[in-house]
Phi, psi and omega in degrees: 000011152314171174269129160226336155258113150336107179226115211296130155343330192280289215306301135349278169320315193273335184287349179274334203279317187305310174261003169083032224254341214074198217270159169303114166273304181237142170210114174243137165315104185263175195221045182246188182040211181225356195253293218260164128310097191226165198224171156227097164288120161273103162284169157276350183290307162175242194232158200199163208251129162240107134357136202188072167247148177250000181225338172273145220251151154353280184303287167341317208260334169290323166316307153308290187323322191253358139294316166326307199238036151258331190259342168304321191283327198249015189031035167293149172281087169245158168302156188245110192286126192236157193246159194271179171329302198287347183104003215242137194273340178221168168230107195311110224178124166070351180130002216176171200236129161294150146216136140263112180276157174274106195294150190254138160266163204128140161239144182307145150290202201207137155313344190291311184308309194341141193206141173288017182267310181310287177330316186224048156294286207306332183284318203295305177315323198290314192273007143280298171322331173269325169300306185306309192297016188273291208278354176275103193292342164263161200236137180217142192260122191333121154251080203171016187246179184359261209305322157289358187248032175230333138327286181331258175358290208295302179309337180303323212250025178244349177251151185028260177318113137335321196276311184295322181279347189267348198263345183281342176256008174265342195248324180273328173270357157263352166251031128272307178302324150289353182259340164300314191274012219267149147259170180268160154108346187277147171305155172236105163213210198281151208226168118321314174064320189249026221275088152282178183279325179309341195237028163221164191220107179276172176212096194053234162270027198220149192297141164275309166193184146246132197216142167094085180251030199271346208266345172345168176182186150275109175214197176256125238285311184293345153331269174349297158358290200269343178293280177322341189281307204290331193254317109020285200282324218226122178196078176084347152201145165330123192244116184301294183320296183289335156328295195293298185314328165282318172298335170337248161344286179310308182280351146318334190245316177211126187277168193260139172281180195281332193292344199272322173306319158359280188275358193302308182283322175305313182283352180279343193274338185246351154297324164305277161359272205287317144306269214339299185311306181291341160313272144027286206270320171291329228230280189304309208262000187276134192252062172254105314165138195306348190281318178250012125210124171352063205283178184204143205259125197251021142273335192273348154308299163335291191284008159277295162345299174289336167286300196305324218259305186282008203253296194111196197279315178262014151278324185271337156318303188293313193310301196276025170082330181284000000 
């Protein structure tokens, strides 16, 4: 959600003329996240989330579409995608494809707000999200697992700066050690992958929506879990409370089997890992200026890593209740 393409008032204008959007009042930029280019369109129709990508494919952005409007059938809170005149889910612009949202109302927390009352709402939702996704039959295979975050590393550990190259060979040897503890034998299905605090929309004290579904995918459901414990959870150390309050919650909507309790610390040892690594290259090596993104410190990703790595597998069982 950086600035990374320019995009002209003409440009703006042929995307209201497409989608019907009316006439354009405003476009304001956001300087958030790390891949697409997104806006906030002011219409006389109304406000509206617009989208700017160069790295997602065709086959992705249908994907997405058609999760949206499966969770839509099960009324889950989610976005809402809107199609041009022609029926089409993206629109072809700049080098790269529009998508449009119906703008989500609502505000983001703060770690600061956080209550084990939020987490475990916020959990109870995830474990509806995984139940609606049991019956959703299309599929897209994670790009973000193991074998790209070992890519990663190894260039990392080729570069320069000593503190990147000692934290990339400190990081390829905790994601061998998650993937030793990962099990085999977990349900699978489509997932959120990103469920940050930035990627949820409260309405007072109830969950508003989940947003930002494009990193979606097939994986294994407790992955989801351990991304959330991890984002959720942790402000400078794991906070037991919210820990609990999130498996809580989440096994209120779908309880977890023992292979999945299981599985919990590899994959929470390899989500740390794996921001730490996507940090690195989007954010600290990104030659974008703060103004056109947001940055975010990929230590404090690090220092999950590390918690995980000293806590072990029934360290982390015990902190969550499981």
């Amino acid at each position: 959600m950086a600035v990374y393409t320019t995009l002209s008032a003409e440009a703006f204008a042929r995307v209201a003329e497409a989608f019907e959007l009316g006439a354009v009042r405003t476009v304001t930029p956001i300087p958030q996240g790390s891949i697409n280019t997104n806006h906030r369109l002011d219409t006389e129709r109304g406000r509206y989330f617009v989208r700017h990508t160069t790295v997602r494919s065709e086959a992705d952005l249908r994907f997405e579409a058609a999760l949206l409007a499966h969770l839509s059938q099960f009324h889950f809170p989610s976005p809402v995608l809107l199609s041009t005149r022609e029926g089409a889910d993206f629109l072809p612009l700049e080098g790269g494809r529009i998508s449009v949202f119906r703008w989500l109302v609502g505000e983001e927390l703060r770690r600061e707000q956080l209550t084990p009352e939020h987490v475990e709402r916020l959990g109870l939702e995830l474990g509806k999200l995984h139940r609606a996704t049991q019956s959703f039959s299309a599929s897209r295979d994670n790009p973000y697992g193991p074998t790209q975050v070992s890519g990663w590393l190894e260039g990392l550990r080729q570069r320069p700066e000593p503190e990147l190259a000692q934290a990339a060979r400190e990081l390829t040897a905790l994601l061998a050690r998650a993937e030793s503890e990962r099990q085999g034998l977990e349900p699978l299905g489509v997932i959120h992958t990103d469920l940050f605090l930035d990627n949820v929309k409260w309405l007072g004290e109830r969950v508003g929506a989940f947003f930002d579904f494009e990193m979606a995918c097939r994986e294994a459901y407790t992955l989801d879990v351990a991304i959330t414990l991890n984002a959720w959870c942790f402000d400078g150390a794991y906070q037991p409370e919210l820990c609990r309050a999130l498996v809580r919650g989440y096994q209120d909507a779908r309880p977890l089997a023992e292979v999945e309790r299981a599985s919990l610390y590899g994959h929470a040892l390899f989500g740390a890992v794996r921001f730490t690594a996507s940090r690195i290259r989007d954010y600290h090596l990104s030659p974008l200026p703060p103004d056109k993104l947001t940055p975010k410190d990929y230590r404090t990703y690090l220092s999950r890593a590390r918690t995980l790595a000293a806590l072990g597998p029934q360290g982390l069982r015990d902190l969550v209740g499981a």
